[in-house]
C-alpha positions in Angstrom: 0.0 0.0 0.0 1.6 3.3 -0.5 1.8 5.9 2.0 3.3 9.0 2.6 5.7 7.4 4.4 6.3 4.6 2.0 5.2 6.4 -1.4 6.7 3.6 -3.6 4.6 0.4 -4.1 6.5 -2.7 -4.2 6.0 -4.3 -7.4 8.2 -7.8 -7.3 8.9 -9.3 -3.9 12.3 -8.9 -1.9 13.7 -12.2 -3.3 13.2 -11.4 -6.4 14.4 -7.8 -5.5 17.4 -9.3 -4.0 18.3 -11.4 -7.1 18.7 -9.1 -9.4 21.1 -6.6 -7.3 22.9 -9.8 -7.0 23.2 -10.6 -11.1 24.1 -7.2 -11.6 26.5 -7.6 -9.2 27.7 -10.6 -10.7 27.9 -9.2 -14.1 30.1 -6.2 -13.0 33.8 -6.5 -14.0 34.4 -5.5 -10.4 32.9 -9.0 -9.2 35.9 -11.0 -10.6 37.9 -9.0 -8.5 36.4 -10.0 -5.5 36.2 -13.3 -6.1 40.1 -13.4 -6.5 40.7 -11.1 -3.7 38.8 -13.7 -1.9 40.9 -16.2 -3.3 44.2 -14.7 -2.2 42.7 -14.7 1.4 42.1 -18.6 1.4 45.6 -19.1 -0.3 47.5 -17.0 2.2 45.9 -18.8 5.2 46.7 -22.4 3.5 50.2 -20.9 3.1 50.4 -19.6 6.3 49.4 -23.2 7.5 51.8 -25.3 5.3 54.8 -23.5 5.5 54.4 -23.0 9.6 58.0 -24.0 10.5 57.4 -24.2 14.5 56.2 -27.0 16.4 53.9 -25.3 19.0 50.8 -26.8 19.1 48.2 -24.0 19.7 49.5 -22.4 16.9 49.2 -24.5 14.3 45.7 -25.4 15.1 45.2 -21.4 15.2 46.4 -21.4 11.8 44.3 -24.6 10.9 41.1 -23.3 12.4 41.7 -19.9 10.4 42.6 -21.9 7.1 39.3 -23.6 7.5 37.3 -20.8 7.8 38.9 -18.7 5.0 37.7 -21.5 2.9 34.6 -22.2 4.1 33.6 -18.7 4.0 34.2 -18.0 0.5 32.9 -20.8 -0.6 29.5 -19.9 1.4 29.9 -16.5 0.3 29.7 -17.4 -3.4 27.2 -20.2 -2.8 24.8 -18.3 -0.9 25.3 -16.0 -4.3 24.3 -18.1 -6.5 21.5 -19.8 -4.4 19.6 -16.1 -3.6 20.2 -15.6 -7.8 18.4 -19.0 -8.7 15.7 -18.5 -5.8 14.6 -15.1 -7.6 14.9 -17.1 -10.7 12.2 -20.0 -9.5 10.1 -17.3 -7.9 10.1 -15.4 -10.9 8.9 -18.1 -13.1 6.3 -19.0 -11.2 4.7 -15.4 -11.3 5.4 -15.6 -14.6 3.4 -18.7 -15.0 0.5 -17.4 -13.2 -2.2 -16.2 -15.7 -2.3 -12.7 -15.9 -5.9 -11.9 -17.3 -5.3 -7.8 -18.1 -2.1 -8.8 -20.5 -3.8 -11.6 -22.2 -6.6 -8.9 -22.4 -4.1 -6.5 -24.0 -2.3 -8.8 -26.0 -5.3 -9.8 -27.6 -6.6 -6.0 -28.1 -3.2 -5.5 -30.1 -3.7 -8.2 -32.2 -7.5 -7.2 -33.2 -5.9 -3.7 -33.8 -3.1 -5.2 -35.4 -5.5 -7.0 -37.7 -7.5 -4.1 -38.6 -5.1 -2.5 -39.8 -3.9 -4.3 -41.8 -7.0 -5.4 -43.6 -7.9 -1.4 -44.2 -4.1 -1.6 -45.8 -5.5 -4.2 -47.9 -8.9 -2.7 -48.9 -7.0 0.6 -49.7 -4.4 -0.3 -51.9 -2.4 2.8 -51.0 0.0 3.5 -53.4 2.7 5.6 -52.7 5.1 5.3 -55.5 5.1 8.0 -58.2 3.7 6.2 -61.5 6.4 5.4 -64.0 9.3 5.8 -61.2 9.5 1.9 -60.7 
């Protein structure tokens, strides 16, 4: 309902909202940056971890624990991504599946109109070529 307080109507629900700021995120050249930025951060940790030359315990189950979560946090970062894209997806089919009765309605207005016209076209043989100029 719109209010003066709220004086734009939503149109497409929040998932569906959220979905598409996510594509176009996706589809900016910035995005590939971020996943390799990302990236980096998993690869430091695992070299951080590997290459750990001490033998103290704590630490390298410090480094382990923060190896493991550098990696499981981008790969739910980019997951959850692509799951909130293909849930706007679903949703969006399924209103688009719904029967609409107003743009049946208009579609079938412009084909009567389309079909009008082109039967006066027909009856009226308008010529607009100058005779002799073919």
């Amino acid at each position: 309902m719109v209010t003066v307080d709220r004086p734009y109507e939503q149109t497409i629900s929040l998932a569906i909202d959220k979905a598409n700021r996510l594509h176009s995120l996706r589809a900016h050249p910035g995005f590939n940056d971020l996943v390799a930025l990302s990236e980096e951060t998993v690869r430091i940790a695992e070299r951080e971890l590997v290459e750990f030359a001490g033998w103290d315990k704590d630490e390298l189950v410090a480094r382990s624990i923060a190896f493991r979560a550098a990696k499981k946090s981008h790969e739910r970062l980019f997951m959850g991504i692509m799951r909130t894209i293909q849930e706007g997806i679903e949703e969006a089919a399924i209103l688009r599946g719904s029967e609409d009765p107003y743009s049946r309605e208009a579609v079938e207005m412009a084909d009567e109109l389309r079909l009008k016209v082109l039967q006066h076209a027909e009856a009226t043989n308008y010529e607009t070529r100058i005779p002799g100029s073919y």
